[in-house]
N, C-alpha and C positions, 0 to 999 in steps of 0.2 A: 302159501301153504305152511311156509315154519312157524311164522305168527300165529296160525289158527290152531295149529298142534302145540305152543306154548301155551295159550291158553289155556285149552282141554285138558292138560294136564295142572296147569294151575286150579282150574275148580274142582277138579279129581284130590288134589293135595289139600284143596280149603276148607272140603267135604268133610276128609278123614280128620282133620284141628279139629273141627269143631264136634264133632262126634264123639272124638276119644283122644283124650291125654296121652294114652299110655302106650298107643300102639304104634310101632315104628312102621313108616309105608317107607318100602325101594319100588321107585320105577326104573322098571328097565328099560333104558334106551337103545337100540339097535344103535353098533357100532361097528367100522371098519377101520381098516388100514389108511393111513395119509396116502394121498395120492397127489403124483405131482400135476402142479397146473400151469400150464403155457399161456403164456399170455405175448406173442410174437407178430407185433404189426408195424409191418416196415411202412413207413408213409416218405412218398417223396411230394414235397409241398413246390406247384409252382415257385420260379422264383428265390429256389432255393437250392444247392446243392446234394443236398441231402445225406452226408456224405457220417451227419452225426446220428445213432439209431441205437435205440436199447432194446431189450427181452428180460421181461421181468417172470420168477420162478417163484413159486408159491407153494404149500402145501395147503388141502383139504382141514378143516379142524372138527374135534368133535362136536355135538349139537349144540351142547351148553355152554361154548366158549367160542366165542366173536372175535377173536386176535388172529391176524391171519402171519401165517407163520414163513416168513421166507426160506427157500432153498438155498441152503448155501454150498459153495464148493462143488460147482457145476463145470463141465467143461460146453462152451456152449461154441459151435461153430456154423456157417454159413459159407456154402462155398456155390460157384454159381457155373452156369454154362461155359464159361470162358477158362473156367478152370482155379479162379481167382478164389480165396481161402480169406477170411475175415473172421478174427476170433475175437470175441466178445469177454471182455473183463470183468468179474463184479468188483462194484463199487462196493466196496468195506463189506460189512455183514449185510446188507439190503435186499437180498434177492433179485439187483437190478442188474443187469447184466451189460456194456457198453462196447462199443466200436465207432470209434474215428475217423475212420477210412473208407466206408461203406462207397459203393461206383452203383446208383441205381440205374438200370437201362430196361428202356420200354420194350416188352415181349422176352426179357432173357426170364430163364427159369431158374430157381434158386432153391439150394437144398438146406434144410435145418439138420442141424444133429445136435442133441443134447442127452450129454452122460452124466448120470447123477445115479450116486450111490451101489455104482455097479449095473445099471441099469442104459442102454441108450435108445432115445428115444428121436425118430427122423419123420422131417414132413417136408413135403416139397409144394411150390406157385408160383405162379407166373404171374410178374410185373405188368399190370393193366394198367393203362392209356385210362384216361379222365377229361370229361368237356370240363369246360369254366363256366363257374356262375355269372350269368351274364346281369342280370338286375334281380330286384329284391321288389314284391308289390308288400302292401299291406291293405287289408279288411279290418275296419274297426265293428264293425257287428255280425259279426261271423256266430257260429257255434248253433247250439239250438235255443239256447236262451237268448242271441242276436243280441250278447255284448262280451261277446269275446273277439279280442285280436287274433286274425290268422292272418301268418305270412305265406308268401309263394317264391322260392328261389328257383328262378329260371336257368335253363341253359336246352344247349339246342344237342340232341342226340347223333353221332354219324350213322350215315345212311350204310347200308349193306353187311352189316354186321351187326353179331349179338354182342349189346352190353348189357354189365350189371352193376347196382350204382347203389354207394352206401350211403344214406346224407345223416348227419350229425348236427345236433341244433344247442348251442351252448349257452345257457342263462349267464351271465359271467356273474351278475350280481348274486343269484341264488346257488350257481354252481348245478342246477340242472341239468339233465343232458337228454334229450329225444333223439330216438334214434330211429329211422324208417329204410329201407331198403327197397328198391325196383327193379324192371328189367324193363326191356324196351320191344317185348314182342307183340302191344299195341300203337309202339310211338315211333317206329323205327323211322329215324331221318328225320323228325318232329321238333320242333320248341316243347319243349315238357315243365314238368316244375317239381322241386321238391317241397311239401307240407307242412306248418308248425304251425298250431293254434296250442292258445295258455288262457285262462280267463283271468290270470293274473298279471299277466304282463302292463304296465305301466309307460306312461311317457317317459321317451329319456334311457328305457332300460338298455342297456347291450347285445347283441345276442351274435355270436359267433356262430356262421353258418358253414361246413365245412360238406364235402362231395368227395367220396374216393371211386376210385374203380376197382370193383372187383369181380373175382371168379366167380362163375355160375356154381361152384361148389359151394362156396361161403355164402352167397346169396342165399342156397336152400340152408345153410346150417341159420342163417339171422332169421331167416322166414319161420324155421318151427320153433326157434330161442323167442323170437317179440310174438308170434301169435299164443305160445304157455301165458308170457308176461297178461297179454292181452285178458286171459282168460283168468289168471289168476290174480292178478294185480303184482303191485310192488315192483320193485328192481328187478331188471332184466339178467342182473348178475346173482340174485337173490337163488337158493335149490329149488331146482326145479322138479315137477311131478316126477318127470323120465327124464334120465340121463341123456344127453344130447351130447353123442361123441362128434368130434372134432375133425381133422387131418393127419392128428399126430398119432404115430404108431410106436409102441413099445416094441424093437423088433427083439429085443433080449426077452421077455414074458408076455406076452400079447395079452395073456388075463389081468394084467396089471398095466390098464389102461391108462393113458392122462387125460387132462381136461385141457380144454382149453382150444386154441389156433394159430395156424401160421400163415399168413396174410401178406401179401406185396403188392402197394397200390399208390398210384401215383395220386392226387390229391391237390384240390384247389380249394381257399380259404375264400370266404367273404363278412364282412363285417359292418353288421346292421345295427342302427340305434331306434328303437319304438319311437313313431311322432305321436 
């Protein structure tokens, strides 16, 4: 959608050169206030403590500038069922926010608060349990042209419960990223699979396959975020038609909403090389 509306006004401004020397055109672009954006996903990766974890704070920019502007001088904190308080430091000017001492535990609930500019802003979730990818298939003539590569990363679902499952699919050489989300209210207790076809994909490429678990809440928010994408194209991070809110609440001015999520999922890594 941005793209298409740069255009459109690019032939609108190419029109009026070519026409007349002398007349000055202003387009008015519809503008707002910066709005802060959360970007808060706790991952605890098998195998790993997890103990290291950031929140990165950003502001909205206006249409015609691309620099995305970090939030600085945030008080960011995270405290959890147990009572236990983890405050989060920015790294110099970066908008990256950091904690060292993070204790993840599966099913504890965890509360965000973030104060910025006078303003605080609180989301709360629950730490979800994750299968492990169990093997990796490949398809060399998949696609509808039948020469494209599709992968299938397996893993097997538990039985008697609802899960929701994010997969992330990493080109390392391109820096690509596909991203899909599921639920298991057809596969329940099932071998299932997560999905990635490229028709670029090459022998030899890398591709980091990674599975979180998460909330049926976050599941509906990535469900209408990748099916806009779908419809629209481009990056799934790209503005979207409709604003697609979050879990984070401004409880100081509710009309001045943030963007963005706060996410806790436990997470297993696998790493594929194209034969």
């Amino acid at each position: 959608m941005k793209a298409n509306y740069k255009n459109i006004i690019f032939y609108i401004l190419l029109s009026f050169i070519t026409s007349s020397c002398e007349d000055v055109i202003d387009v008015d672009v519809p503008s707002s206030s910066p709005k802060l954006v959360i970007e808060a996903s706790i991952n605890w990766f098998r195998n790993f403590n997890g103990i290291s974890q950031n929140i990165k704070l950003s502001l909205t920019a206006p249409f015609f500038n691309n620099d995305i502007l970090p939030a600085n001088g945030a008080t960011v904190i995270i405290t959890d069922g147990s009572n236990n308080i983890y405050n989060f430091i920015e790294d110099g000017n970066t908008g990256i926010y950091w904690n060292n001492s993070f204790n993840p535990v599966i099913n504890q609930t965890y509360n965000l608060s973030v104060t910025y500019n006078g303003e605080t802003y609180q989301a709360n979730e629950t730490l979800k349990s994750v299968s492990s990818i169990t093997r990796v298939e490949q398809k060399n003539n998949g696609g509808f042209s039948g020469d494209e590569i599709e992968l299938k990363a397996y893993y097997t679902d538990p039985e008697d419960e609802e899960n929701y499952y994010l997969f992330e699919f990493i080109n390392v050489k391109t820096g690509a990223i596909d991203l899909e989300v599921y639920d298991d209210e057809f596969t329940n207790g099932n071998e299932i699979f997560g999905f990635y076809s490229e028709e670029d994909l090459e022998s030899g490429d890398e591709i980091d396959i990674r599975i979180y678990g998460i909330s049926e809440r976050f599941y509906e928010f990535m469900f209408i975020l990748l099916q806009q994408n779908d419809e629209d194209g481009g990056d799934p991070f790209e503005v979207q038609p409709a604003t697609i809110r979050g879990n984070c609440v401004n409880t100081t001015n509710p009309e001045n909403f943030p963007l963005g999520f706060f996410r806790v999922s436990q997470a297993d890594a696998f790493n594929y090389f194209i034969e």
